[in-house]
N, C-alpha and C positions, 0 to 999 in steps of 0.2 A: 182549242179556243183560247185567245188571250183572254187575262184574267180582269181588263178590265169591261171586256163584254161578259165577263159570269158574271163580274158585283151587278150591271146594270140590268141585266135580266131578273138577278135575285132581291136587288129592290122594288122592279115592276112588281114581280110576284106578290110582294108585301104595301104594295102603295105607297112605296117612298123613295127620296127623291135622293141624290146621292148629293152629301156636301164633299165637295175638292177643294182640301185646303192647301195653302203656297206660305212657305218658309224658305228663307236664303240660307244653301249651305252656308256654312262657313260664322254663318251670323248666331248668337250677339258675339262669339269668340270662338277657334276653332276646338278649346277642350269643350266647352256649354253645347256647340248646336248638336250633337247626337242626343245628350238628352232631352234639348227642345225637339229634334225631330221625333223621336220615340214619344214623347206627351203627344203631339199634333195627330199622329198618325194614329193613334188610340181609341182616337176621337171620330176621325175621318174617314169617308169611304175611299178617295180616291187622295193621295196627298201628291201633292204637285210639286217636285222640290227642285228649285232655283238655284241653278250655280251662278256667280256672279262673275257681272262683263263691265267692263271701264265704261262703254258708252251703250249702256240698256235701252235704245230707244220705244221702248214698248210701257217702259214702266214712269211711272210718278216719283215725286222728290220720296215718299217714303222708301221704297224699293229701291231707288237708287243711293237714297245714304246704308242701307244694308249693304250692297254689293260691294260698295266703295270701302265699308267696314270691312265686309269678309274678303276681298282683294288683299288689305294691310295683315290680313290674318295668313297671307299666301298658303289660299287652300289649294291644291290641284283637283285635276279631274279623278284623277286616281282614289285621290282620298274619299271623293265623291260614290265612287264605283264601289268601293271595299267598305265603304261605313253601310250600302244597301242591305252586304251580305251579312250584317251583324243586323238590322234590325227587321228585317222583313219577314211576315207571317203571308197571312191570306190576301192582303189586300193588293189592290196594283199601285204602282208609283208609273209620277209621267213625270219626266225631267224636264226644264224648260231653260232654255240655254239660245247661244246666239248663235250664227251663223258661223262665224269667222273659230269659237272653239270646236266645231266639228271639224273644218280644213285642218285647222292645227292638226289635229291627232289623225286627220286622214277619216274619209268619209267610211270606209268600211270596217276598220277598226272602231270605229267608234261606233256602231250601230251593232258591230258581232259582239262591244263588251255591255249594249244594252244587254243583248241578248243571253251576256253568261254570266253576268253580275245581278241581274233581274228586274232589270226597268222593262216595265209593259209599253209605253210612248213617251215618245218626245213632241214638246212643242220649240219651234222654233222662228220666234214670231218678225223676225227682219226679213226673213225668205217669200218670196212672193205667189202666189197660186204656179204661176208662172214658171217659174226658178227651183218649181219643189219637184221634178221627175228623180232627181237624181237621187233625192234623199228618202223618196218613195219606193223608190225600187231598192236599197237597200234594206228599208224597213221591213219590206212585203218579205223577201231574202233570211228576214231572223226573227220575223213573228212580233214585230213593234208594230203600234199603231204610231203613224204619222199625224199627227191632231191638226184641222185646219181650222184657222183663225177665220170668220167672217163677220161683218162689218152691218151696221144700218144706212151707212154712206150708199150701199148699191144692192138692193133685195135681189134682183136679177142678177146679179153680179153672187151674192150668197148663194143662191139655190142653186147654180152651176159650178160650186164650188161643194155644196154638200149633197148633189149627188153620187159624189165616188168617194166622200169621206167617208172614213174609219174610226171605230172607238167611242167618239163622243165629236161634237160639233160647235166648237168655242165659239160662243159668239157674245158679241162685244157691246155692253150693253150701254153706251154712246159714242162718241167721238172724242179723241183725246188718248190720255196715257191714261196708266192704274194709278188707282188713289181717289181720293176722295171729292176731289177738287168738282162741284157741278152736281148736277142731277142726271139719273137714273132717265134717259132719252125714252119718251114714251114709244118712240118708234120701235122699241124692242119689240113690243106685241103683237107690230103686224108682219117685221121680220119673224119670227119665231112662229107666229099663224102660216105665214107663208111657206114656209121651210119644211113645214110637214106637210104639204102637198105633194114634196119631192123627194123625199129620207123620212129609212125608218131610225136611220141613225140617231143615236139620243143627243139632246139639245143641253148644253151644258152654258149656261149665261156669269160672266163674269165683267168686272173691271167696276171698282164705285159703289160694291156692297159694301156694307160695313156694319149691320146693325139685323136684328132680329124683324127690325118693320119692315127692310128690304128684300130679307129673306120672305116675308109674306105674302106680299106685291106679285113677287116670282115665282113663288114656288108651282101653284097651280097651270102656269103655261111652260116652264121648263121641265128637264129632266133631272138637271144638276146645277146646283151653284157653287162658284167659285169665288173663294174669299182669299186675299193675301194680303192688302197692306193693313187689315183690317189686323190680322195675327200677328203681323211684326210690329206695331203699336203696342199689342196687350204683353210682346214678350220685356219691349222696354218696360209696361208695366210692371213684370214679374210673375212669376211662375201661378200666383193664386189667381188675379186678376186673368191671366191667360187662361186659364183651366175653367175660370165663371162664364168668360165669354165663349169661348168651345162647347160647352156645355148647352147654354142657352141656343146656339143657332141648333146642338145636335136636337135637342126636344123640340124642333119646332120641323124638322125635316123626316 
């Protein structure tokens, strides 16, 4: 069984809800982010960690001035793959990366060093429900969950996308990129009502949290929340302010 279908059974078992937190390899500098990744994941059930792409179209100006930071840091994938094998314990990691860096390194290569470096899934959010066989069938191939992204734009369009999803079920909780910018689309709730009519798959809701009263809002109709630009804010903060804010969403999930 991938291990991020144990965490998600073993926090039904306890009645709680899995935080997935997102940090940018490479960010704030490539000696700093393993021991900001090591703080995050300490915290976290599921940590989601971001390699960074020149043109991230999924993300918000937060997430894209990290990428653009850790590009100038020239991290590779490699470093990415080998920094996992120094810090990983029990939990799973899902790697969230673009499209065009899988082709680079070749689609099966890169899906066999999920597999032997110890990433549980990948998200890859410029790929289209559509455009994802190929990257599925390698997944299925080395035991990665392939995580689908779904949308409030199209409920019916969601539900025929998280019938045959794996792992968890990103969904996106409005329209737009990540980051803060807008409010928390109330149509999440009848997407996410909807969606368990169709999957027992866990509902993992992200994009626009940022705060412990969002975390509230959600928590009783999701599975999992996902926080990112919310964590690359507190690590400009600094390491105490990052650890206050971790904290606080962990006590409340």
């Amino acid at each position: 069984m991938n291990l991020i279908d144990k965490k998600f059974e073993e926090l039904k078992m306890k009645g709680k809800k899995a935080f997935i937190g997102y940090t940018t390899f490479g960010y704030p500098t490539k000696e700093e982010t393993l021991d900001y990744i090591k703080l995050i994941y300490s915290y976290v059930d599921v940590l989601e960690l971001g390699f960074p792409f020149s043109d991230p179209i999924a993300d918000g100006e937060v997430i894209q001035r990290a990428s653009v930071k850790a590009l100038k840091e020239d991290v590779k994938l490699d470093h990415l793959f080998y920094s996992i094998e120094k810090f990983k314990k029990d939990k799973p990691i899902a790697i969230m990366l673009y499209a065009n860096t899988v082709y680079k390194r070749g689609i099966e290569k890169f899906f066999k060093d999920c597999k032997d470096f110890g990433a549980d899934a990948v998200i890859i959010p410029d790929v289209s429900y559509e455009e994802s066989a190929e990257f599925k069938a390698a997944c299925r191939e080395n035991g990665v969950h392939y995580i689908d992204l779904v949308s409030i734009s199209s409920i019916e369009r969601a539900k025929m996308i998280a019938r045959t999803s794996k792992g968890f079920v990103y969904c996106v909780t409005r329209k737009g990129v990540t980051g803060f910018k807008g409010e928390i689309d109330k149509s999440i709730y009848e997407l996410l009502s909807e969606l368990k009519k169709v999957t027992s798959t866990p509902l993992a809701v992200g994009f626009g949290i940022k705060s412990k009263e969002d975390v509230l809002r959600l928590k009783g109709v999701a599975d999992g929340i996902v926080i990112g630009s919310a964590i690359i804010n507190k690590i400009d903060e600094g390491k105490e302010d990052l650890v206050s804010f971790l904290e606080t969403i962990r006590s409340v999930l």
